[in-house]
N, CA, C and O of each residue as an XYZ file, in Angstrom:
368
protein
N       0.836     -1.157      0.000
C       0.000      0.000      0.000
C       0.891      1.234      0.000
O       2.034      1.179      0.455
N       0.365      2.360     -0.515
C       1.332      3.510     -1.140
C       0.991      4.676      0.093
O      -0.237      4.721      0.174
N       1.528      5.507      0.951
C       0.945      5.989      1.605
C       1.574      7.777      1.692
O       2.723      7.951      2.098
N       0.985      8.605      1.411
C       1.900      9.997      1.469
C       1.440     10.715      2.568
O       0.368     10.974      3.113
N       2.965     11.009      2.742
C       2.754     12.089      4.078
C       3.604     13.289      3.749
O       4.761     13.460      3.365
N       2.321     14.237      4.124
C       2.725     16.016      3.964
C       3.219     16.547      5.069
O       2.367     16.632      5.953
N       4.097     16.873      5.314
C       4.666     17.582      6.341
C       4.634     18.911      6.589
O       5.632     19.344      6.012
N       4.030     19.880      7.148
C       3.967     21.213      7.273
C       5.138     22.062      6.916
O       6.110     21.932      7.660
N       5.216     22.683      6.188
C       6.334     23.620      6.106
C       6.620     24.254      7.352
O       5.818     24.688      8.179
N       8.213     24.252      7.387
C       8.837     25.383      8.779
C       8.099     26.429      8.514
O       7.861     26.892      7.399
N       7.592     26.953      9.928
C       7.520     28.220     10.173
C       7.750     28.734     11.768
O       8.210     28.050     12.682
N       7.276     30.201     11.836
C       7.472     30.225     13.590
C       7.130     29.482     14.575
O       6.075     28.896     14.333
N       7.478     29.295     15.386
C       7.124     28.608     16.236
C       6.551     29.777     17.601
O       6.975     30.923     17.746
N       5.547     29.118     18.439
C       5.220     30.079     19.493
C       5.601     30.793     20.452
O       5.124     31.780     21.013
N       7.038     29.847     20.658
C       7.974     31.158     20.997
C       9.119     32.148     20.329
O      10.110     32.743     20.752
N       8.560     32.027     19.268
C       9.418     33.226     18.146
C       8.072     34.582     18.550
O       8.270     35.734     18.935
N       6.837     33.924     18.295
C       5.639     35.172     18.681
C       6.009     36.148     19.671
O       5.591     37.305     19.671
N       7.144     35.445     20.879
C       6.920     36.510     21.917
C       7.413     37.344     21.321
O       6.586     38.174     20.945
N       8.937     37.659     20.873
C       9.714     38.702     20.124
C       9.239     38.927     19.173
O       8.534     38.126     18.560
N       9.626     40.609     18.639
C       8.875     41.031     17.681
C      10.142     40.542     16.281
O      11.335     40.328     16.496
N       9.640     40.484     15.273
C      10.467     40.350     14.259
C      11.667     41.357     13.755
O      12.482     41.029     12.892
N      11.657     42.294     14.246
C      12.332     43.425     13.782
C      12.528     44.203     15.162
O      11.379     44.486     15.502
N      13.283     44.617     15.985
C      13.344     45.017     17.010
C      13.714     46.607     16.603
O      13.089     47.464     17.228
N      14.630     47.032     15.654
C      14.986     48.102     15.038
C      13.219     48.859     14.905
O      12.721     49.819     15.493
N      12.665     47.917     13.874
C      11.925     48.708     13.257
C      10.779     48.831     14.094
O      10.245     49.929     13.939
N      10.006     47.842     15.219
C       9.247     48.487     16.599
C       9.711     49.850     17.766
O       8.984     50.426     18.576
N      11.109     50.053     17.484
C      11.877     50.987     18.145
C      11.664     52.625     17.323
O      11.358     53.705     17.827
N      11.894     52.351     16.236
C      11.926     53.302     15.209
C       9.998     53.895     15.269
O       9.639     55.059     15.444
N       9.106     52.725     15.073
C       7.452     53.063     15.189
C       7.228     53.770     16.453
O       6.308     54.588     16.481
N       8.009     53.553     17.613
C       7.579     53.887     18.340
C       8.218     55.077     19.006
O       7.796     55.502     20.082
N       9.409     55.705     18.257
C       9.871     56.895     18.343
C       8.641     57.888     17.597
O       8.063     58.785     18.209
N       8.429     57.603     16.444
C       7.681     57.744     15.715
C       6.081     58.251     16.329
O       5.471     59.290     16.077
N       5.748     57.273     17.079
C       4.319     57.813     17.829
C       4.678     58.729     18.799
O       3.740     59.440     19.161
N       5.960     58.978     19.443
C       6.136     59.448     20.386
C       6.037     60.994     19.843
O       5.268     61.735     20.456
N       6.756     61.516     18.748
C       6.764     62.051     17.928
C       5.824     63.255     17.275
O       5.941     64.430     16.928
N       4.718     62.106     17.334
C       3.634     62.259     16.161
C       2.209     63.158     17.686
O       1.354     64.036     17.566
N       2.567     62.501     18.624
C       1.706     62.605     20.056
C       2.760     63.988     20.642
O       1.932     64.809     21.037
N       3.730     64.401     20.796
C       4.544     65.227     20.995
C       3.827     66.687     19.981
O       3.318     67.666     20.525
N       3.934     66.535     18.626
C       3.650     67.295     17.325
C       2.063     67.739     17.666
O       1.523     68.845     17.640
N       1.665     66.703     17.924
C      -0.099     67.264     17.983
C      -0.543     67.615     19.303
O      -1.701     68.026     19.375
N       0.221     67.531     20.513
C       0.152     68.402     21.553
C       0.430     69.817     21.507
O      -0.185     70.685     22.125
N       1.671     70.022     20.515
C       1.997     71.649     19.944
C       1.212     72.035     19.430
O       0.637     73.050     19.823
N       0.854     71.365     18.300
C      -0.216     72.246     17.377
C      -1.910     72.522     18.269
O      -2.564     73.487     17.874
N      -2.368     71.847     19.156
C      -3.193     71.799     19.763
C      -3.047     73.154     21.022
O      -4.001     73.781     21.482
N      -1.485     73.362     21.403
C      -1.355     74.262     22.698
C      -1.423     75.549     21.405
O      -2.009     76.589     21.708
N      -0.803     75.424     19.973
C      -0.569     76.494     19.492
C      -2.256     77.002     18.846
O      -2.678     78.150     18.708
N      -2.696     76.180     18.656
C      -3.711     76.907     17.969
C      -4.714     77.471     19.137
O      -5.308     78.536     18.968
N      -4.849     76.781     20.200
C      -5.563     77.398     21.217
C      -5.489     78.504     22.053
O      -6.353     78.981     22.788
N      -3.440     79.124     21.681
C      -2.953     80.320     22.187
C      -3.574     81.189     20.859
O      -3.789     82.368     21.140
N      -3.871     80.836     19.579
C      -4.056     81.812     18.632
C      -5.056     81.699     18.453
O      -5.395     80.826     17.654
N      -5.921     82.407     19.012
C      -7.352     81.806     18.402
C      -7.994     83.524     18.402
O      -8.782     83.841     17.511
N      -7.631     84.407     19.321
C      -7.778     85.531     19.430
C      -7.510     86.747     17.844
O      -6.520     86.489     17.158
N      -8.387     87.931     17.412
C      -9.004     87.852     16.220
C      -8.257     88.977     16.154
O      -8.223     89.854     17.018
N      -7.648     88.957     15.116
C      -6.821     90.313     14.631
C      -7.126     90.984     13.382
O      -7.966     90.419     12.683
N      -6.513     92.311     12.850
C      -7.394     93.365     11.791
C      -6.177     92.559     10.720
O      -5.036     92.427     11.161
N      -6.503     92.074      9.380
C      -5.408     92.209      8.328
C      -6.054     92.908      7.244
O      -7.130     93.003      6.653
N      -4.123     93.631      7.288
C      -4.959     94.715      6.221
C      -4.697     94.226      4.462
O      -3.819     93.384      4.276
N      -5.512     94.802      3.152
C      -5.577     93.770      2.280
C      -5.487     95.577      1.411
O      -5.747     96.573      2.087
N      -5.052     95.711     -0.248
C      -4.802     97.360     -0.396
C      -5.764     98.056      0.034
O      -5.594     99.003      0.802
N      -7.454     97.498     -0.617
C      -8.434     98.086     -0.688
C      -9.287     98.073      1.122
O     -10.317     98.635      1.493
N      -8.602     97.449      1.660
C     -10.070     97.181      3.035
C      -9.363     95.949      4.315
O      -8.799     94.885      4.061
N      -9.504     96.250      4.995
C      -9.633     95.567      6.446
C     -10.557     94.460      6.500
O     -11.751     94.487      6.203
N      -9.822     93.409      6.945
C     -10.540     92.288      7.842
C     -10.351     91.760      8.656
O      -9.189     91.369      8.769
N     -11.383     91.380      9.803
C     -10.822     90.960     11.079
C     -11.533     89.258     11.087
O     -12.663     88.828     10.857
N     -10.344     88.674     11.440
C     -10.344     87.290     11.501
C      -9.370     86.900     12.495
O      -8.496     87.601     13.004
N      -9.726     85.318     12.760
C      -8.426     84.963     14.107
C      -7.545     84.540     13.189
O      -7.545     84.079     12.048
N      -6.262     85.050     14.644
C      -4.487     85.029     13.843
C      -4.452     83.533     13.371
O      -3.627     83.361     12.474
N      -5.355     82.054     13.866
C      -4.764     81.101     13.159
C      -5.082     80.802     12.034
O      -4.440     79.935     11.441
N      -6.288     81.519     11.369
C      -6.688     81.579     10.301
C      -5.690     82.092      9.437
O      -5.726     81.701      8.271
N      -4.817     82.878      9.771
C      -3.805     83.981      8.947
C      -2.580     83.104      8.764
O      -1.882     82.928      7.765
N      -2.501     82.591     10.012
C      -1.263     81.815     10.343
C      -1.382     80.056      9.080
O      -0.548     79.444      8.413
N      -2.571     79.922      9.288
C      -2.566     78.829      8.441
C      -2.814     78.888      6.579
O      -2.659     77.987      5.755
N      -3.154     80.017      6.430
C      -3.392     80.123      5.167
C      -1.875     80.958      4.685
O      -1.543     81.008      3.501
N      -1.129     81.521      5.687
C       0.007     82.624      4.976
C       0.863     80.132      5.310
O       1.207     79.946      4.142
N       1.031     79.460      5.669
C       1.752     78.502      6.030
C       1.663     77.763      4.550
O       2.618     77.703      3.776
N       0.319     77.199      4.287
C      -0.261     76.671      2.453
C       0.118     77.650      1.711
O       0.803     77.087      0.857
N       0.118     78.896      1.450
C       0.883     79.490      0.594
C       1.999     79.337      0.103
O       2.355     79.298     -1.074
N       2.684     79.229      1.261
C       4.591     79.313      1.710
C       5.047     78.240      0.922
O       5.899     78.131      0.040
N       4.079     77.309      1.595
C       4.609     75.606      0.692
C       4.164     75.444     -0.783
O       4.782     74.829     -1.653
N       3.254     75.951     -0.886
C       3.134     76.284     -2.379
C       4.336     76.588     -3.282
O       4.935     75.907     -4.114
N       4.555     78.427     -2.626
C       5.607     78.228     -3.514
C       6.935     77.771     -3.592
O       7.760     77.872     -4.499
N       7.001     77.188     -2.343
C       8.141     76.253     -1.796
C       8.453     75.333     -3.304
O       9.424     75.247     -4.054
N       7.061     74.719     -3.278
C       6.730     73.902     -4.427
C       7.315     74.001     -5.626
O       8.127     73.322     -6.256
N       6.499     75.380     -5.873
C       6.712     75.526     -7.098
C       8.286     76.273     -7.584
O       8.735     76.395     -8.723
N       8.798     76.632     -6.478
C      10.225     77.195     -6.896
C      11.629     76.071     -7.083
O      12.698     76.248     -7.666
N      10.992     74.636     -6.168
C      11.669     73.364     -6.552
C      11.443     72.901     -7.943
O      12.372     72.495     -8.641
N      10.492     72.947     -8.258
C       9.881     72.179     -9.235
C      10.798     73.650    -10.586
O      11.764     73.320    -11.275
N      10.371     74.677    -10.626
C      11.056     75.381    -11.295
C      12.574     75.708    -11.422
O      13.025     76.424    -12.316
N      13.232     75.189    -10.563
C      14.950     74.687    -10.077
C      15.497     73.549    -10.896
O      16.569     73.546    -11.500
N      14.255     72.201    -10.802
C      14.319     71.460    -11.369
C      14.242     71.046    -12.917
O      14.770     70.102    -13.506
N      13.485     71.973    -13.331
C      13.483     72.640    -14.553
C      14.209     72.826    -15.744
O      13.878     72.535    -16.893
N      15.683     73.572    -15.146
C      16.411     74.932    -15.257
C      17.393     73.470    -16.294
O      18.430     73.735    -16.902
């Protein structure tokens, strides 16, 4: 009688699970959150110090809006042409 036997391919075993596979790269994620939780505590203390409403002036007329409104739209500008002055460098 002919009989076949399949044998499971190697793989981890349950105590490889305890350690993580990459010890570098759980170290690195978790600088990373530290980071990321650090970054959005600033922006959270900063926007709540700016929230108070200031006059900007424009040629023709005045408007009063809060400074983070100013602060965030003069910031998307900046990178804009951040943008576009790489991209036009790149160009050349």
């Amino acid at each position: 009688m002919l009989s076949t036997v399949i044998s499971p391919t190697p793989g981890p075993s349950l105590a490889d699970n305890d350690k993580p596979a990459h010890p570098a790269r759980s170290k690195r994620e978790a600088t990373r959150l530290v980071v990321a939780v650090v970054l959005l505590a600033l922006l959270v203390a900063f926007v709540i110090d700016n929230t108070r409403y200031v006059t900007v002036g424009f040629v023709f007329a005045d408007h009063n809006t809060r400074l983070i409104y100013v602060l965030v739209v003069t910031a998307v500008i900046g990178a804009i042409l951040d943008r576009l002055w790489i991209r036009a460098r790149r160009n050349r």
